[in-house]
RORO-771643 format. One record per residue: residue in one letter; x, y, z of N, C-alpha, C, O, CB in turn. Coordinates in steps of 0.05 Angstrom, whole numbers, plus 32768, in hexadecimal, padded with zeros to 4 digits. Glycine has a CB too. Example, Ala and Ser with C-alpha at 12.3 -4.5 7.8 and 13.67 -1.06 7.14 Angstrom:
# residues 2
+------+------+------+------+------+------+------+------+------+------+------+------+------+------+------+------+
: segu :   nX :   nY :   nZ :  caX :  caY :  caZ :   cX :   cY :   cZ :   oX :   oY :   oZ :  cbX :  cbY :  cbZ :
+------+------+------+------+------+------+------+------+------+------+------+------+------+------+------+------+
:    a : 8108 : 7F8E : 809C : 80F6 : 7FA6 : 809C : 8108 : 7FBE : 809C : 811D : 7FBE : 80A9 : 80E2 : 7FA7 : 80B5 :
:    s : 8101 : 7FD3 : 808E : 8111 : 7FEB : 808F : 8102 : 8001 : 809D : 810C : 8017 : 80A1 : 811A : 7FF4 : 8072 :
+------+------+------+------+------+------+------+------+------+------+------+------+------+------+------+------+
# end
This chain:
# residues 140
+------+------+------+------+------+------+------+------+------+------+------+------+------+------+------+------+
: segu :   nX :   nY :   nZ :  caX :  caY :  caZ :   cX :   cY :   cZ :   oX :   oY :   oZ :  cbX :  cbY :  cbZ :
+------+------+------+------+------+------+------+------+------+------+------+------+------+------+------+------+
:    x : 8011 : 7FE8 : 8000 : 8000 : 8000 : 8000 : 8012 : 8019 : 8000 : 8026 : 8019 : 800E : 7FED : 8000 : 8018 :
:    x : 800C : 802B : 7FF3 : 8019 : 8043 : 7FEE : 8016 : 8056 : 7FFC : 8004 : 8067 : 7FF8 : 8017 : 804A : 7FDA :
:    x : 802B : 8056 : 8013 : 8021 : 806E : 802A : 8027 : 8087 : 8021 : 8038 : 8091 : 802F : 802F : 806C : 8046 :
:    x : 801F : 8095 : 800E : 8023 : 80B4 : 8005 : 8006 : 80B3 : 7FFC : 7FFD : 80C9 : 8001 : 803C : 80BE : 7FEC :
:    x : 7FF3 : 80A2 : 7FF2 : 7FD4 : 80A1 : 7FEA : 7FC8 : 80AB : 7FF5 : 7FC3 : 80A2 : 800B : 7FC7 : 808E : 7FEA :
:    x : 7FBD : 80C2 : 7FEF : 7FAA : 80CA : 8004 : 7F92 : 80BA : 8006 : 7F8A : 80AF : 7FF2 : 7FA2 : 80E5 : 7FFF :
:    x : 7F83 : 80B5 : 8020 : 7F71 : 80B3 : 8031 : 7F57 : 80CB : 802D : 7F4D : 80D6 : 8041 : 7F80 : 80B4 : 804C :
:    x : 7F50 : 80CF : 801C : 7F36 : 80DC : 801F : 7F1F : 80D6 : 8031 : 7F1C : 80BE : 8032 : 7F2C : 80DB : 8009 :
:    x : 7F10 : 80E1 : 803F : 7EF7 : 80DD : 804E : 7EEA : 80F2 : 8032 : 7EF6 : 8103 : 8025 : 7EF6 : 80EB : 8076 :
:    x : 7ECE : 80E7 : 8030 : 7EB8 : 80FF : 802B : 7EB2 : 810E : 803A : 7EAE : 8105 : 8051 : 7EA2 : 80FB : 8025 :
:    x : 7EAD : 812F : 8033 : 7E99 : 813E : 803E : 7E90 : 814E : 8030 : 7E9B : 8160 : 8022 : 7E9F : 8149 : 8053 :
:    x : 7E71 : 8146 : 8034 : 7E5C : 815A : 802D : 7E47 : 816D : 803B : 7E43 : 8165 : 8052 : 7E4E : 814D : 8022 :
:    x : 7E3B : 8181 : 8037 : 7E35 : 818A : 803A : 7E3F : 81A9 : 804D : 7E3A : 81B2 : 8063 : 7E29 : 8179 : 803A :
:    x : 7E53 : 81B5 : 8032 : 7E5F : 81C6 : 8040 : 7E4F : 81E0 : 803A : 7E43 : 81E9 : 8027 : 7E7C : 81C7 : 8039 :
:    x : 7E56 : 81E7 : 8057 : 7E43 : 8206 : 8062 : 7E2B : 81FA : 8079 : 7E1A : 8207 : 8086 : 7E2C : 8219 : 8040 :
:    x : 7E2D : 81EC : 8078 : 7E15 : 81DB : 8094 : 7E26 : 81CB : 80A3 : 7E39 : 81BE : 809B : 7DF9 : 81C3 : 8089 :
:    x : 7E1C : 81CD : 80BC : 7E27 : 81C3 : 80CD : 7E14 : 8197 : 80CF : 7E05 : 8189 : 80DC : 7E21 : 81E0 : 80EA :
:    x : 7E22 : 8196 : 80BB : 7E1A : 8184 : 80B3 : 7E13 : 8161 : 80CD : 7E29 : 8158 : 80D2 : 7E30 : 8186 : 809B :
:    x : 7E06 : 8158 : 80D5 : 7DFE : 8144 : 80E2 : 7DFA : 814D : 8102 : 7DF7 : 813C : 8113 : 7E10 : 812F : 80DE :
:    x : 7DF9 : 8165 : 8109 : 7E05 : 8174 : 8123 : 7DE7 : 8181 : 812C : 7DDF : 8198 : 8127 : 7E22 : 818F : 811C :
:    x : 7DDA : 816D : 8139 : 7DC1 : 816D : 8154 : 7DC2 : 817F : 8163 : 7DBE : 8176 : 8179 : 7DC0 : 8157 : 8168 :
:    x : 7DC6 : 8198 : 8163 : 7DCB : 81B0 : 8176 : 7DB8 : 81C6 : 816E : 7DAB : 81CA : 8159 : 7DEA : 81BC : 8176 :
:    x : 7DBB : 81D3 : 8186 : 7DB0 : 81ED : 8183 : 7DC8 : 81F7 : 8194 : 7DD5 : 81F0 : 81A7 : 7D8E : 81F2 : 818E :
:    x : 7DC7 : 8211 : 817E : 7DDA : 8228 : 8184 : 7DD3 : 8244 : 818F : 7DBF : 8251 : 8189 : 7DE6 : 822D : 816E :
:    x : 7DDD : 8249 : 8198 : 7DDF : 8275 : 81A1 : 7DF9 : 827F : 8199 : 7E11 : 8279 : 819A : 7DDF : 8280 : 81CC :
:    x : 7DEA : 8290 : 8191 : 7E05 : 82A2 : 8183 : 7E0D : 82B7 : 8193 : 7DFD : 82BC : 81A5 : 7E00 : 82B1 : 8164 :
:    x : 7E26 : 82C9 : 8191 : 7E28 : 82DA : 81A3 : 7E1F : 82F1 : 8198 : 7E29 : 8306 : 81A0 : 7E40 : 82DC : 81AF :
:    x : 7E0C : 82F3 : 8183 : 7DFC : 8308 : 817C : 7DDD : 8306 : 818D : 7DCD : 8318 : 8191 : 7DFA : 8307 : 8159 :
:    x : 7DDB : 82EA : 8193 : 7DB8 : 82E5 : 819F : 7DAF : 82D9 : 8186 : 7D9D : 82E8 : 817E : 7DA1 : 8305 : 81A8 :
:    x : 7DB2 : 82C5 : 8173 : 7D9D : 82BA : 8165 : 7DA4 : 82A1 : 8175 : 7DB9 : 829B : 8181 : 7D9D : 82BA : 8142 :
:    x : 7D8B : 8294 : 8170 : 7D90 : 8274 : 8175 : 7D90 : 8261 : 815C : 7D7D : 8264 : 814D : 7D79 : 8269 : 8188 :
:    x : 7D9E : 8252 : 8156 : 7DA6 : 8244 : 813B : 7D9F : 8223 : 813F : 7DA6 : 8218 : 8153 : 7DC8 : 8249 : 8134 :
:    x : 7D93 : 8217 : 812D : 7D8E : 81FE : 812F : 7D9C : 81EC : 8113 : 7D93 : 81EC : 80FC : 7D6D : 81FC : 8133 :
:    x : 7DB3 : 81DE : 811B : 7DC0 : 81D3 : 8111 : 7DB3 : 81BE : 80FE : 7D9D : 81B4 : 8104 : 7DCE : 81CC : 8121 :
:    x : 7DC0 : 81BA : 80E7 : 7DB9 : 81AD : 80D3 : 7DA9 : 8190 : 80DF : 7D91 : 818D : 80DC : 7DD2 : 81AA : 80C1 :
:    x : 7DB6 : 817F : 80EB : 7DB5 : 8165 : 80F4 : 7D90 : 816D : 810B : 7D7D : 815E : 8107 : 7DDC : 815A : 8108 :
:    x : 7D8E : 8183 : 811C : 7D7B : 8186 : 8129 : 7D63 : 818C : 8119 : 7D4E : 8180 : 811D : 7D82 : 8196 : 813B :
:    x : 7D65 : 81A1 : 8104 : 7D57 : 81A7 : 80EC : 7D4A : 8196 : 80E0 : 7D32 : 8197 : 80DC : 7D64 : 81AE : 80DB :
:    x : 7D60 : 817C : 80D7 : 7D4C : 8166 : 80C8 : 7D3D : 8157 : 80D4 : 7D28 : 814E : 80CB : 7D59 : 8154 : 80B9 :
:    x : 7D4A : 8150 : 80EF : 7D41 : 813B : 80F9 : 7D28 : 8142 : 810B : 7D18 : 8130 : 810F : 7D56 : 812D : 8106 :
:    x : 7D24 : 8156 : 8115 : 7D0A : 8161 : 8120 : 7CF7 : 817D : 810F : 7CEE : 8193 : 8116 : 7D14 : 816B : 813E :
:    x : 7CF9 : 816A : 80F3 : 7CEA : 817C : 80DA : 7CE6 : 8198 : 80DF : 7CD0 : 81A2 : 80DA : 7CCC : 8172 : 80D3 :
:    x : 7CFD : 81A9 : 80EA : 7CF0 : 81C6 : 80F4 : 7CE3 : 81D3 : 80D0 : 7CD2 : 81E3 : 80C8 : 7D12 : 81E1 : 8107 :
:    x : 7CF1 : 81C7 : 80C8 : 7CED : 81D4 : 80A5 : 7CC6 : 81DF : 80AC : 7CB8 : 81F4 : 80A9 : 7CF1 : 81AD : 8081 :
:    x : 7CC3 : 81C8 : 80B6 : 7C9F : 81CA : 80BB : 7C93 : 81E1 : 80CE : 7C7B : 81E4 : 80D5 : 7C93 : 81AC : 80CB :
:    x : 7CAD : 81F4 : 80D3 : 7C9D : 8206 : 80ED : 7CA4 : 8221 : 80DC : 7CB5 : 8222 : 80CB : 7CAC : 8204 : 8116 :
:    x : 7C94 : 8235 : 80E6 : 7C9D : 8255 : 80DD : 7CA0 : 8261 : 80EF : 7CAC : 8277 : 80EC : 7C8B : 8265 : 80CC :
:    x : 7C92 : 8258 : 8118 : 7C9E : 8260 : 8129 : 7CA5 : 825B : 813E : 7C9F : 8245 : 8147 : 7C9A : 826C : 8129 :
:    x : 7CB5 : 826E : 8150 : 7CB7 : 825F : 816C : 7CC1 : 8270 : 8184 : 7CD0 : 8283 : 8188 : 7CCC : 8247 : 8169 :
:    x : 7CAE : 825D : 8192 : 7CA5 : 826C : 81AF : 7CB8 : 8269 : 81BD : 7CBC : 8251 : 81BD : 7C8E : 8265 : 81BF :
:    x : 7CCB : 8278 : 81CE : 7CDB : 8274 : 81DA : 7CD7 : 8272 : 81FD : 7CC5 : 8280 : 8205 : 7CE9 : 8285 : 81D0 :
:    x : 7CE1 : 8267 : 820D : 7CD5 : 8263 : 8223 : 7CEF : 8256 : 823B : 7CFF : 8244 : 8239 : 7CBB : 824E : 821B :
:    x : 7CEA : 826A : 8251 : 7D07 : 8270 : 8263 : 7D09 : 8261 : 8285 : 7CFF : 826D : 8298 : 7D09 : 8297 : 8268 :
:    x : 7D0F : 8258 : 8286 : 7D14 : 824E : 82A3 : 7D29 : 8258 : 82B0 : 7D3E : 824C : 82AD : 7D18 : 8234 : 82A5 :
:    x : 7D2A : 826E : 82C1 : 7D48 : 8283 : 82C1 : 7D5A : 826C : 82E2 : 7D71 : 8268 : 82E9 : 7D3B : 82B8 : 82CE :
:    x : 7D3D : 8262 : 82EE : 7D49 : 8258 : 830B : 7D58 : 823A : 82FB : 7D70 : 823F : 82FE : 7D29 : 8250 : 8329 :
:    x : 7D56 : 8224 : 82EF : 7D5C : 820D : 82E4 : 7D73 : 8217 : 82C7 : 7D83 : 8208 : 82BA : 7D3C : 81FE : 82DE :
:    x : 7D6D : 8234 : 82C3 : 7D7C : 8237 : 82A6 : 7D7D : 822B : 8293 : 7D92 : 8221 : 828B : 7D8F : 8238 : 82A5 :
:    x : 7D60 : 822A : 8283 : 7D56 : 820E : 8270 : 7D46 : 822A : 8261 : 7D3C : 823D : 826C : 7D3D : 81EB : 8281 :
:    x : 7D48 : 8225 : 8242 : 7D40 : 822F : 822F : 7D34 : 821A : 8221 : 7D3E : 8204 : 821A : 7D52 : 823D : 8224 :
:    x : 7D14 : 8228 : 821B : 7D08 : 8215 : 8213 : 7CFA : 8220 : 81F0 : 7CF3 : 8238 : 81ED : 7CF2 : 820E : 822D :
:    x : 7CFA : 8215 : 81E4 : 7CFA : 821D : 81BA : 7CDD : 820B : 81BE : 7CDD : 81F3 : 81C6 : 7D20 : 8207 : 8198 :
:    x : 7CC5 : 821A : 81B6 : 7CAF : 8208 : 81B8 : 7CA7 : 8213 : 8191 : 7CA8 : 822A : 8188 : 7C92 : 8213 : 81DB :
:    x : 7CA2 : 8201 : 8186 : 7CAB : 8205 : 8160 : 7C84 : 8201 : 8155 : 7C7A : 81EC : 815D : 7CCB : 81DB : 814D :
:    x : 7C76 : 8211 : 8148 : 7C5F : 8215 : 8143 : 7C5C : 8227 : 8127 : 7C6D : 8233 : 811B : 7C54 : 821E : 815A :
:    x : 7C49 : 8226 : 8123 : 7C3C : 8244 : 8112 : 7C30 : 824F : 811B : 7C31 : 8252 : 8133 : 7C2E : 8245 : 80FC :
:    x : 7C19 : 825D : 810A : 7C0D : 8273 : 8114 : 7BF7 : 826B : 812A : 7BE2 : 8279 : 8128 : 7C01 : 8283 : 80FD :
:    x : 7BF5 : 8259 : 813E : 7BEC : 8248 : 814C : 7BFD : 8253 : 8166 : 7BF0 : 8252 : 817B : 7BF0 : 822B : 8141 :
:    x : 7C15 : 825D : 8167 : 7C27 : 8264 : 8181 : 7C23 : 8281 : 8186 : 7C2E : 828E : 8197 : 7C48 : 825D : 817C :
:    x : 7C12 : 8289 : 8174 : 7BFE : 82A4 : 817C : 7C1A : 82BE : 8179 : 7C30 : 82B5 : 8172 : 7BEB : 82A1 : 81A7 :
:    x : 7C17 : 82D6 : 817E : 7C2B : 82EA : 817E : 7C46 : 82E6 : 8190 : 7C4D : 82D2 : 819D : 7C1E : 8302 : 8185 :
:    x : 7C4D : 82F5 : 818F : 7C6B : 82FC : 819B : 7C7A : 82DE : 81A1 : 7C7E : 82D4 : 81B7 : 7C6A : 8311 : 81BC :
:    x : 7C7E : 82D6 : 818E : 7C8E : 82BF : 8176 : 7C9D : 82C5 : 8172 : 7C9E : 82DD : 816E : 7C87 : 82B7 : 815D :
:    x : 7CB7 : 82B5 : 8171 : 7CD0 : 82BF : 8159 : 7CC6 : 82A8 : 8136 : 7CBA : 8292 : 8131 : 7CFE : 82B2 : 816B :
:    x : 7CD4 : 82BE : 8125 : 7CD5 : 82B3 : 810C : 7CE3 : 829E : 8112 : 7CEC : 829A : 8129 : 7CE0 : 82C3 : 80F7 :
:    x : 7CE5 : 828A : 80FD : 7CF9 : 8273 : 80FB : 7D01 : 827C : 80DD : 7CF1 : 827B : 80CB : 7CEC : 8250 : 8100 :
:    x : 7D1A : 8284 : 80DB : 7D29 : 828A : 80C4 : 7D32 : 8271 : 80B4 : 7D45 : 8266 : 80BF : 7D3F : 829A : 80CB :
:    x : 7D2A : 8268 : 809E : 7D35 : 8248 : 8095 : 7D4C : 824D : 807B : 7D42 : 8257 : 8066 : 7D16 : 8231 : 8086 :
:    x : 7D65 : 8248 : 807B : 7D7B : 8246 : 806F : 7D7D : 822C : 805B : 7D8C : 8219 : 805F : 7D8E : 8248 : 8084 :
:    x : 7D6A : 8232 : 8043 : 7D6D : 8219 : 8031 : 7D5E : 81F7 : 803E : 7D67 : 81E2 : 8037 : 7D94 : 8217 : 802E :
:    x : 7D4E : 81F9 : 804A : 7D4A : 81DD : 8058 : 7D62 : 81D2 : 8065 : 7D62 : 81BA : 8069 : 7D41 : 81C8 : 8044 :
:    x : 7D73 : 81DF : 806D : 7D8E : 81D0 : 8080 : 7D8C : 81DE : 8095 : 7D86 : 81CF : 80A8 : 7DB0 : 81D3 : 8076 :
:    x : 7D8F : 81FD : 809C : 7D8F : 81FF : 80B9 : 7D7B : 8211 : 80B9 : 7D6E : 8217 : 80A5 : 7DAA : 8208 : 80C8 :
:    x : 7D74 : 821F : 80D7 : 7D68 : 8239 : 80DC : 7D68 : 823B : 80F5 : 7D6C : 822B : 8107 : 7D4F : 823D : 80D3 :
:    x : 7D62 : 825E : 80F7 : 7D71 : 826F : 810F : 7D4F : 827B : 8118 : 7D3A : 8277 : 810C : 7D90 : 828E : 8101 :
:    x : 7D54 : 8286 : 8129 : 7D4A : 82A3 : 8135 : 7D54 : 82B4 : 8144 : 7D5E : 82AE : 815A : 7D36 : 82A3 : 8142 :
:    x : 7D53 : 82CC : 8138 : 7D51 : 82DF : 8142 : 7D4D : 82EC : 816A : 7D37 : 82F6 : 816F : 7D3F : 82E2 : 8131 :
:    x : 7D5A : 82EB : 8178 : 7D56 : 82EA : 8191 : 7D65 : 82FC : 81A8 : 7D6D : 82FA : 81C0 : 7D5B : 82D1 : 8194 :
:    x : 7D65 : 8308 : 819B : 7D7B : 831D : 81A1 : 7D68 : 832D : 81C0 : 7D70 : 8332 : 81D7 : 7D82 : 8337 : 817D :
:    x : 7D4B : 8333 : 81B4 : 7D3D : 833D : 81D0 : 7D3B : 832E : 81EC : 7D3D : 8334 : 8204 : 7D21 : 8341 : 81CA :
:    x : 7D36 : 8319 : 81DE : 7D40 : 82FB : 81F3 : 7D46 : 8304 : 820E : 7D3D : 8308 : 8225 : 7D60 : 82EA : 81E9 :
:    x : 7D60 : 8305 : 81FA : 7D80 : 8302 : 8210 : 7D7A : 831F : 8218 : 7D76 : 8320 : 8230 : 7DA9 : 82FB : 81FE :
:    x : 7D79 : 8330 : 820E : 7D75 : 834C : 8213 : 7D60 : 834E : 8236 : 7D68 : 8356 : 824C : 7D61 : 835B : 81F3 :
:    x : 7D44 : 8342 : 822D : 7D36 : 833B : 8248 : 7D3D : 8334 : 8263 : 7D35 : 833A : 8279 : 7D2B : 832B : 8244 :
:    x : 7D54 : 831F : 8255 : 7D58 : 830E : 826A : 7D75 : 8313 : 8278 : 7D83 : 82FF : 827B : 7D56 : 82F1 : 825F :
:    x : 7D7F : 832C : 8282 : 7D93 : 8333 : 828D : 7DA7 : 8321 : 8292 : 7DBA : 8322 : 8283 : 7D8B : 833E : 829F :
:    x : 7DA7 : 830C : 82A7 : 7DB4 : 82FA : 82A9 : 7DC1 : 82E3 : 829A : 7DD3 : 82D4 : 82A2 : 7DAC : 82F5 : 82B4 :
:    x : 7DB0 : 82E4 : 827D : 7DBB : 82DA : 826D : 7DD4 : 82E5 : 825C : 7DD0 : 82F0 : 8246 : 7DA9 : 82D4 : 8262 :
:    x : 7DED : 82E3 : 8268 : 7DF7 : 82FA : 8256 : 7E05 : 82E5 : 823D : 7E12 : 82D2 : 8244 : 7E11 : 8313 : 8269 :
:    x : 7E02 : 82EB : 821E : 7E0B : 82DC : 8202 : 7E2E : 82D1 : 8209 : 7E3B : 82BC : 8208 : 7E0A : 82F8 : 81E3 :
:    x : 7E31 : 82E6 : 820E : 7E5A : 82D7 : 821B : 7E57 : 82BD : 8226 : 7E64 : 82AA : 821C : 7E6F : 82EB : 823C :
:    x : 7E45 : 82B8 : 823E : 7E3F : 82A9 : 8251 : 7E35 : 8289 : 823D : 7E3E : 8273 : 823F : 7E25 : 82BA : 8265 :
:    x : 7E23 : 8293 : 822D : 7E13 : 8283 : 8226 : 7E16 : 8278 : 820F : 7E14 : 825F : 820C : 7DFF : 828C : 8228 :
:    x : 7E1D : 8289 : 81FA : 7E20 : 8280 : 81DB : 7E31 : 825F : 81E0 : 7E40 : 8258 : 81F2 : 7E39 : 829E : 81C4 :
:    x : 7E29 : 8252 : 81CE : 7E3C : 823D : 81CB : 7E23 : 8220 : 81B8 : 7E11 : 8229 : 81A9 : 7E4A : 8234 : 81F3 :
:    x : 7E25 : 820E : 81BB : 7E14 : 81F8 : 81B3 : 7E0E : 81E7 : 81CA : 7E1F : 81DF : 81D9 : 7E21 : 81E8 : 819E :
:    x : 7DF0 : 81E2 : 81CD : 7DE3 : 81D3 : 81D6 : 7DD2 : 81B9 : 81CE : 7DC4 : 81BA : 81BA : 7DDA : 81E0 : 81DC :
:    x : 7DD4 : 81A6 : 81DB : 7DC6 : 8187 : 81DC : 7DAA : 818F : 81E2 : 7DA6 : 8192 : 81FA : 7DD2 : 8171 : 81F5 :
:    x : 7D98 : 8192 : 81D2 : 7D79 : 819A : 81D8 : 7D6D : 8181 : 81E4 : 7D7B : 816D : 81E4 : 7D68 : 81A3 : 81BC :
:    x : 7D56 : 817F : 81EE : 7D4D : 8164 : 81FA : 7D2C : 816D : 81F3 : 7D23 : 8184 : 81F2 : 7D58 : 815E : 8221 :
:    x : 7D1E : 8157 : 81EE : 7CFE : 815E : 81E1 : 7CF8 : 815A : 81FE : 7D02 : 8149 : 820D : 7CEB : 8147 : 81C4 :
:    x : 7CE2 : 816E : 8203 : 7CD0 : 8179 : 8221 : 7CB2 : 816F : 821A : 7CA5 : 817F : 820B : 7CCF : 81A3 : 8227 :
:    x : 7CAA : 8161 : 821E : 7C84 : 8159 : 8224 : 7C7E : 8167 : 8231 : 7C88 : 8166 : 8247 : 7C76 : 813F : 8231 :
:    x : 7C69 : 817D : 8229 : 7C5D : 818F : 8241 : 7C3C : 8180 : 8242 : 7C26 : 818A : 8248 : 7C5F : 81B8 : 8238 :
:    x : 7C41 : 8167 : 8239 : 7C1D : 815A : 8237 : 7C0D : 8163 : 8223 : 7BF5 : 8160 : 8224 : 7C08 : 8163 : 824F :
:    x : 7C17 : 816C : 8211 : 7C0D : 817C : 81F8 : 7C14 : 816A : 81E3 : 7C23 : 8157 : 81E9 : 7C1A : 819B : 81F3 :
:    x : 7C09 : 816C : 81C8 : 7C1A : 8166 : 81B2 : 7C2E : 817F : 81A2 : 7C31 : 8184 : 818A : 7C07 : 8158 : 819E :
:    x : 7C3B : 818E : 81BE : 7C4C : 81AD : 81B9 : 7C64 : 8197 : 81A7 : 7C67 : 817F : 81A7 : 7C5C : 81C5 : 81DF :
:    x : 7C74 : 81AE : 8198 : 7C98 : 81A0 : 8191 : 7CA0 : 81B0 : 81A3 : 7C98 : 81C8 : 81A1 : 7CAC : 81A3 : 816E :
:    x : 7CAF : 81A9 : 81B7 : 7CC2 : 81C0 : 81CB : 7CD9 : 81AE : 81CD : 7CD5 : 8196 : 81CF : 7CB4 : 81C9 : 81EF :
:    x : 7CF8 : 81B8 : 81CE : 7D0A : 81B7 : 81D0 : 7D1F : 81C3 : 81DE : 7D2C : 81D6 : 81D4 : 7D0A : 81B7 : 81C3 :
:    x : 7D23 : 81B9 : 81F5 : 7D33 : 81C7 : 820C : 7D4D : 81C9 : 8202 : 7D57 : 81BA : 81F1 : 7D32 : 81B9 : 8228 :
:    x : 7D59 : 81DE : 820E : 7D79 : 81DD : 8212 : 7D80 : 81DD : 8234 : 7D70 : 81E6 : 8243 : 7D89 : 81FA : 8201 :
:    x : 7D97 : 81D2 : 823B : 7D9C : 81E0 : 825E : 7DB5 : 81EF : 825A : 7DC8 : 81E2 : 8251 : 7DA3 : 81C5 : 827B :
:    x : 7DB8 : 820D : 825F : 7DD0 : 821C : 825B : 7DDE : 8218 : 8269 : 7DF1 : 8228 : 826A : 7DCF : 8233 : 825A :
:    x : 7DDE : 81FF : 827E : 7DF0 : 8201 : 8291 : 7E01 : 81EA : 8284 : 7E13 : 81E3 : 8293 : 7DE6 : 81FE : 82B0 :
:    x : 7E00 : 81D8 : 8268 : 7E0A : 81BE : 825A : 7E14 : 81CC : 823D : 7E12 : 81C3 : 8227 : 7DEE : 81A3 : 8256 :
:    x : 7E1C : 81DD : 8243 : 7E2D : 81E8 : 8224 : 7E3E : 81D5 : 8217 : 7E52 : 81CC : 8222 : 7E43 : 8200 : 8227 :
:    x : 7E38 : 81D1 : 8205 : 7E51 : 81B5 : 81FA : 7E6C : 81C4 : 81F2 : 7E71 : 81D3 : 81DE : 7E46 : 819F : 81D6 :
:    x : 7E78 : 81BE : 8203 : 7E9F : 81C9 : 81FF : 7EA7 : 81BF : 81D5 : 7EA2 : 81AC : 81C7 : 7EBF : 81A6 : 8220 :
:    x : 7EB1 : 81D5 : 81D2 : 7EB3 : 81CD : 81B2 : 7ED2 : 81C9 : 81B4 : 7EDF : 81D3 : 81C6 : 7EA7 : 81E7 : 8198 :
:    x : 7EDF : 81B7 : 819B : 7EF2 : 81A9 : 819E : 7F09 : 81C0 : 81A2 : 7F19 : 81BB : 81B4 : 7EF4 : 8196 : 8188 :
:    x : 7F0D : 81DA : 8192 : 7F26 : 81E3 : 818E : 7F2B : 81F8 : 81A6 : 7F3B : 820A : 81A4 : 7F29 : 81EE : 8170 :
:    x : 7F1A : 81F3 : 81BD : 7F13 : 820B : 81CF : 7F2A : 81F3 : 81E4 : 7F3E : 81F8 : 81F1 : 7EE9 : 8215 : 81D9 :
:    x : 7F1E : 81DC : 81E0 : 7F28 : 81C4 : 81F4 : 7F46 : 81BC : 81EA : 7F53 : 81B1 : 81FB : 7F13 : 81A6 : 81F4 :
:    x : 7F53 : 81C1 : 81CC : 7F6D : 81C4 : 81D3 : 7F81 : 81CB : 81D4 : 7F86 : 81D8 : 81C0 : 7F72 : 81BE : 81D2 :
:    x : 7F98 : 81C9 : 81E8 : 7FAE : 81DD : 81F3 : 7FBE : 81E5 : 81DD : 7FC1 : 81D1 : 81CF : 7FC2 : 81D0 : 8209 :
:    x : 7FC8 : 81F7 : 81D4 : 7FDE : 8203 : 81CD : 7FF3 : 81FF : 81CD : 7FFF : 8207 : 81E1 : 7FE0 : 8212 : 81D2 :
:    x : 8005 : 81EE : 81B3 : 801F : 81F4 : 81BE : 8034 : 820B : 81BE : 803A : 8219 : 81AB : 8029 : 81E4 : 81B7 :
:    x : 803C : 820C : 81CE : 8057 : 822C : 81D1 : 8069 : 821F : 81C6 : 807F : 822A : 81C2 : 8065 : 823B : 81F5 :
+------+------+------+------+------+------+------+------+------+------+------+------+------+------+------+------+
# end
């Protein structure tokens, strides 16, 4: 075998965060729903969403509807059928203690039954998933 051959892997789907189950915050205040979360919990199917705060437990809750979730909604912005964001900037603005430095990062959402047939999707801001190049050291 000819060790100078390169080894290709495929990858597709560049510009999406391609197979990646998260929900994100940006340090502008949108919240972003990763390609992999997108498909697999058809948000394609929603135009909005209710946002909903637990400040004592620190759980953000994305409850995903149409015009059924009545006013003061965020849009759901959809990026080609791969990802989509909202807009959330008043949010965080509201919520003093939330400050975006603190918070931005990617989250493991978990589906919430409130006894309804609601779609709600928690995050806990206190489970930020550490991203790889933050976790390693530098060499001098």
């Amino acid at each position: 075998m000819d060790e100078n051959k390169p080894n290709f892997v495929e990858f597709r789907g560049f510009g999406s965060r391609v197979g990646s189950k998260y929900i994100g915050i940006t340090g502008g205040g949108a919240i972003s729903f990763y390609s992999g979360f997108y498909k697999s919990k058809k948000i394609a199917n929603f135009s909005k969403c209710l946002i909903m705060y637990d400040a004592k437990l620190k759980l953000v809750a994305c409850k995903f509807g149409n015009d059924e979730l009545g006013d003061g909604t965020f849009p759901i912005n959809h990026n080609d059928n791969q990802t989509a964001w909202i807009s959330a900037s008043n949010f965080f603005r509201l919520n003093p203690k939330l400050e975006l430095s603190d918070v931005k990062g990617k989250y493991e959402p978990k589906r919430y039954d409130d006894g309804t047939n609601s779609v709600i999707y928690v995050i806990d801001l206190n489970k930020r998933i550490e991203i790889l190049r933050n976790m390693v050291k530098k060499e001098e």
